[in-house]
N, C-alpha and C positions, 0 to 999 in steps of 0.2 A: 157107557155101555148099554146095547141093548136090553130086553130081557132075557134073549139068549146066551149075554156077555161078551157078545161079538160089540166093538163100535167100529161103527161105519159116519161117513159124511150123510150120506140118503141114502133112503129106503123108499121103496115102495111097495106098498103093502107091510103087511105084521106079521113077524115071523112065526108068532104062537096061534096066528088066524091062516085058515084054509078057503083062497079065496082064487078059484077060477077066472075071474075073470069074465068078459064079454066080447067073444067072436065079432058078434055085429057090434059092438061099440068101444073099441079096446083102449086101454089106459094110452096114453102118451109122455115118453119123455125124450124132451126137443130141445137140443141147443146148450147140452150140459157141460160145463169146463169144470173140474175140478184141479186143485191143483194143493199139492200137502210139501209144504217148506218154500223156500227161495228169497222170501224176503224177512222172514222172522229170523230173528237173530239167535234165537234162543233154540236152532237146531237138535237138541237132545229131545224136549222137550214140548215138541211139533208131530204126531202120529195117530194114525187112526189104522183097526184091524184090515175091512176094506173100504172103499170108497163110496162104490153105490152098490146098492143090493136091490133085486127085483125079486122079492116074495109073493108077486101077484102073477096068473098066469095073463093070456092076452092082450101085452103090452107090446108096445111098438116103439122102438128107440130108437132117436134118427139123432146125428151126432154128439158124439158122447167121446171130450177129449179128457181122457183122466192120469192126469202125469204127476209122478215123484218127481222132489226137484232133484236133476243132477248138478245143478249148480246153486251158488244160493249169494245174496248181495254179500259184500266185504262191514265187517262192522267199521269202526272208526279205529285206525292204525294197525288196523289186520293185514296180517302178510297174507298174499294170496297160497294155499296149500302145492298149488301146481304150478311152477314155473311156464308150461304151458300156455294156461290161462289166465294173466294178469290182471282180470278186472272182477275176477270172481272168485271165489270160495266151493272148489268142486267138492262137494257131496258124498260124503263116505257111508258105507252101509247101515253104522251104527245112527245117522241120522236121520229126521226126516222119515221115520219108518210109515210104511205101507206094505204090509201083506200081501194085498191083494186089492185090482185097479177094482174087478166089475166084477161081483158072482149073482146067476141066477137059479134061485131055486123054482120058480111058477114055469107052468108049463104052454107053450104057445109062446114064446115069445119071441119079436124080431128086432135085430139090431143092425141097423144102416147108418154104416160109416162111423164105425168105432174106432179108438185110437187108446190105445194103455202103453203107460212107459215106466221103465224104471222100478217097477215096483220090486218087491225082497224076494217074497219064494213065488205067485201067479201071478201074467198077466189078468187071466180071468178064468175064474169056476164054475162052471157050466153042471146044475144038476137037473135040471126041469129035462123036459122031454119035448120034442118035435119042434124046438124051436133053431131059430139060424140068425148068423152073423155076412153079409154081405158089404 
């Protein structure tokens, strides 16, 4: 857990620091996969509150895939739970938990080509100001 008692996978920036940011030179984050269950076996016990957090304002986030697993590998002599899907272990709410894929609190911030899935209660929380997802 943070020091806010939020845990998250990344952060950028610090949630108890007040940090704008730079218009002409703005944070980056490029090329981010997150990914919370699928191949740990120990599905209860796989979670994080949210995944990435942007506490700094004037960042720029150019793809950012952040996915709950909805399905997760079979252990060894595991029935598959879905007749459906025989090669896998579909993913029930109580595992695997993620809250929430992406929240930002910094303000200015742009995000190109996001992707959130699966997660429990938001894809993403959006508190900063003037910022945009395309």
């Amino acid at each position: 857990k943070n020091t806010d008692g939020v845990s998250s996978l990344l952060d950028f920036g610090e949630s108890a620091v007040k940090d704008d940011g730079d218009k002409n030179n703005p944070g980056v984050l490029s090329d981010i996969f997150a990914r919370v269950g699928g191949s740990n076996l120990e599905r209860n016990n796989v979670s994080t509150d949210v995944m990435v957090r942007i506490h700094s304002g004037n960042v720029v986030g150019d793809n950012l895939w952040l996915w709950r697993a909805n399905h997760a590998q079979l252990g060894k002599d595991e029935i598959p739970n879905d007749p459906r899907f025989p090669l896998y272990h579909q993913v029930r709410e109580y595992e695997c938990r993620v809250r929430t894929a992406l929240e930002v609190i910094g303000n200015d911030v742009k995000i190109y080509g996001l992707f959130c899935e699966h997660t429990i209660e938001n894809q993403m929380v959006w508190k900063g100001n003037n910022g945009s997802v395309s």
